[in-house]
Legacy VTK file of the C-alpha trace (Angstrom):
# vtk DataFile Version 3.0
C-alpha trace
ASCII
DATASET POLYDATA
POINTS 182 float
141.508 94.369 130.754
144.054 91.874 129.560
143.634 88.408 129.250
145.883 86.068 130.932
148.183 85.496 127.740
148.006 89.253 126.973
149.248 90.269 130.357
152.513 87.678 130.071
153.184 89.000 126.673
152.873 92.776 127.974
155.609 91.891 130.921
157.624 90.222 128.421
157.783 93.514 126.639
158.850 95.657 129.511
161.252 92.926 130.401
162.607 92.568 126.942
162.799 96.710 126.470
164.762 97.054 129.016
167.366 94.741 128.794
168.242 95.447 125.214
168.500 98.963 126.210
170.908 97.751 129.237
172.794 95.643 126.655
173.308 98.201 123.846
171.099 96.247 121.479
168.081 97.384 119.008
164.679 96.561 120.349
161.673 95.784 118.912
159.003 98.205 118.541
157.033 95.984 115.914
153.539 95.833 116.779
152.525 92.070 118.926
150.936 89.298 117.106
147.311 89.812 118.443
143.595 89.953 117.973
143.202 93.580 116.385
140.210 94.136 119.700
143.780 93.670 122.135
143.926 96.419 124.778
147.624 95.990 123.486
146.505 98.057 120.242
144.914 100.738 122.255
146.003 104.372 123.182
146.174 103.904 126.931
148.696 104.645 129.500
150.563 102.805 132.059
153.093 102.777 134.613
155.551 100.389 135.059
156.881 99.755 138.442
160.086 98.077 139.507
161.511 96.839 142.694
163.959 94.960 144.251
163.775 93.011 147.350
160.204 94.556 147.415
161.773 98.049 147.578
160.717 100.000 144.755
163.510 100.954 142.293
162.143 102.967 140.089
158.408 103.699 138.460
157.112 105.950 135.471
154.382 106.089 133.515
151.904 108.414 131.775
148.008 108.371 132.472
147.072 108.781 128.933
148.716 108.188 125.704
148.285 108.571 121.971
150.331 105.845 121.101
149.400 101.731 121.981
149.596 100.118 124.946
152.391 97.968 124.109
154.608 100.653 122.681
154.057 102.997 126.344
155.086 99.681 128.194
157.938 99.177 126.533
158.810 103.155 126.250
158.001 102.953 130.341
159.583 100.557 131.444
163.062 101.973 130.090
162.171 105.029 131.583
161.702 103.269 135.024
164.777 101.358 134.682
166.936 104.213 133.361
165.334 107.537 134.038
163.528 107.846 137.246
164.977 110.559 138.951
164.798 109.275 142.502
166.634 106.442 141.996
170.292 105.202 140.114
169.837 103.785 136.735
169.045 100.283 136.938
172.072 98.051 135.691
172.118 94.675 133.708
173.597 92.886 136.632
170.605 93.802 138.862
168.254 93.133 135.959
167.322 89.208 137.323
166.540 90.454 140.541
163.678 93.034 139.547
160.205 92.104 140.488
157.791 94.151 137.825
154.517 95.557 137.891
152.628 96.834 135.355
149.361 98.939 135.429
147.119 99.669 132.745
145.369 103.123 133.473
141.679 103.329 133.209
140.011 107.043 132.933
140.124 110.166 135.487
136.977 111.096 137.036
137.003 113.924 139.035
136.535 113.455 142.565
133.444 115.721 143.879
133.302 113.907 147.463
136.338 112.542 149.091
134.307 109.928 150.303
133.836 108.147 147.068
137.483 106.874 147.152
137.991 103.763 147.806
141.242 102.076 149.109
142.609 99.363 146.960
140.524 100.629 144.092
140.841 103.815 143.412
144.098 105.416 142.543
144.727 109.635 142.961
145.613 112.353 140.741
145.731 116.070 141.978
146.273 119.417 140.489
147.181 122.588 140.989
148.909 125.251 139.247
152.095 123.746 138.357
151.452 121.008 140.731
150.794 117.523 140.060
150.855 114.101 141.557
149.616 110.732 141.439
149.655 107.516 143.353
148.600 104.418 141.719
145.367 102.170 143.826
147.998 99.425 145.305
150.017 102.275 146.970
147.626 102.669 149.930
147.221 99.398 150.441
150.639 98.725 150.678
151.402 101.006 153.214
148.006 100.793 154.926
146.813 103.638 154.475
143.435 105.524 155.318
141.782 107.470 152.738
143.306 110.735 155.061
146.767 109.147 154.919
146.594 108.298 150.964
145.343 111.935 150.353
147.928 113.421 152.555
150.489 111.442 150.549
149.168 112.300 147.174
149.048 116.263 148.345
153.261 115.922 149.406
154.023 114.073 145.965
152.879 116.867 144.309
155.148 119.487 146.267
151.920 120.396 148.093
151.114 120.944 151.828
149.554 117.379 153.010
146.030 119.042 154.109
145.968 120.926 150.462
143.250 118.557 149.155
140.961 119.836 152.281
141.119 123.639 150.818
139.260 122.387 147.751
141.660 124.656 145.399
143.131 121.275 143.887
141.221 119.321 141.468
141.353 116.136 142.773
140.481 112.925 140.391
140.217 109.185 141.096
140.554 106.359 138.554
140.980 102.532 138.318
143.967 100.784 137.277
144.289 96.841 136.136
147.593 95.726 137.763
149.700 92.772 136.309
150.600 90.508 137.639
147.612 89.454 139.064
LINES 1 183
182 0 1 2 3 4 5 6 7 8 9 10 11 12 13 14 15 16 17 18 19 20 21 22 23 24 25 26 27 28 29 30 31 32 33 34 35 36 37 38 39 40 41 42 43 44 45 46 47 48 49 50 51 52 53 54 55 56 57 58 59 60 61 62 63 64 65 66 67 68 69 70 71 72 73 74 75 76 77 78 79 80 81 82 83 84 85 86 87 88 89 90 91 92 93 94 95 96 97 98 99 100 101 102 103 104 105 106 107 108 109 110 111 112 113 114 115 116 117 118 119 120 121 122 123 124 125 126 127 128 129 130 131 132 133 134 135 136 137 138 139 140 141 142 143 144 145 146 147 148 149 150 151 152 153 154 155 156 157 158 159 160 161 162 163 164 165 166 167 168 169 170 171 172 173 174 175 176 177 178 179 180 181
């Protein structure tokens, strides 16, 4: 988890990687100026999510990484702002009107009863065959969904009937994310 200051400096770097990619100029991959124990340093993924007017506008992310923290937040928050495929690339005179989000993965656990998710806290990955999705923990909650709902939901993201999860063919898996900000 990151401390208050942590979490400001890893918005910052989303917020700063993206705008010097919108405005053509080199950004900074240099490592932060903290304690070498920073979640910052560590290999773990993240999604950044963007919206505007509390629509979302674009989100991408990985669930694990070899490379820091701060290097997948700024690499993912270009990719939200630019590259998500749903959505227009973001441009530098919408850039002030973002609202950003930033979630730090935690580890998947596969999910051997359906009634050990929990809404709010768990987020869901599923799999099968070439078939994958994932919705981050806040998702459901900010739709209100049900567990049903939320699994029905994950099952469609991932190109998949909504009852698919029922079958027990995909392997589903929960895990917890720490979302910034707080």
């Amino acid at each position: 988890m990151l401390d208050e200051n942590e979490a400001q400096l890893a918005l910052n770097l989303a917020k700063n990687g993206l705008k010097k990619q919108l405005e053509g100029l080199n950004i900074d991959y240099g490592a932060p100026n903290v304690s070498p124990e920073s979640e910052l340093l560590k290999p773990l993924g993240c999604f950044v999510t963007l919206k505007r007017n509390g629509n979302l506008r674009g989100c991408i992310g990985s669930i694990v990484s070899e490379e820091p923290l701060y290097l997948n937040i700024i690499r993912n928050a270009i990719n939200a702002g630019l590259r998500d495929p749903r959505f227009p690339p973001v441009t530098l005179e919408e850039f002030d009107t973002l609202e950003w989000e930033l979630s730090v993965m935690g580890p998947l656990a596969p999910c051997t009863d359906l009634d050990d998710i929990e809404i709010g806290l768990h987020g869901l990955f599923i799999e099968l065959e070439n078939h994958r999705g994932l919705l981050l923990p806040q998702v459901a909650v900010e739709w209100g969904w049900d567990r049903k709902t939320f699994l029905e939901h994950l099952c469609l993201k991932a190109g998949l009937p909504k009852d698919e999860y029922l079958k027990k063919r995909a392997k589903v898996s929960i895990f917890r994310a720490d979302i910034y900000p707080k």
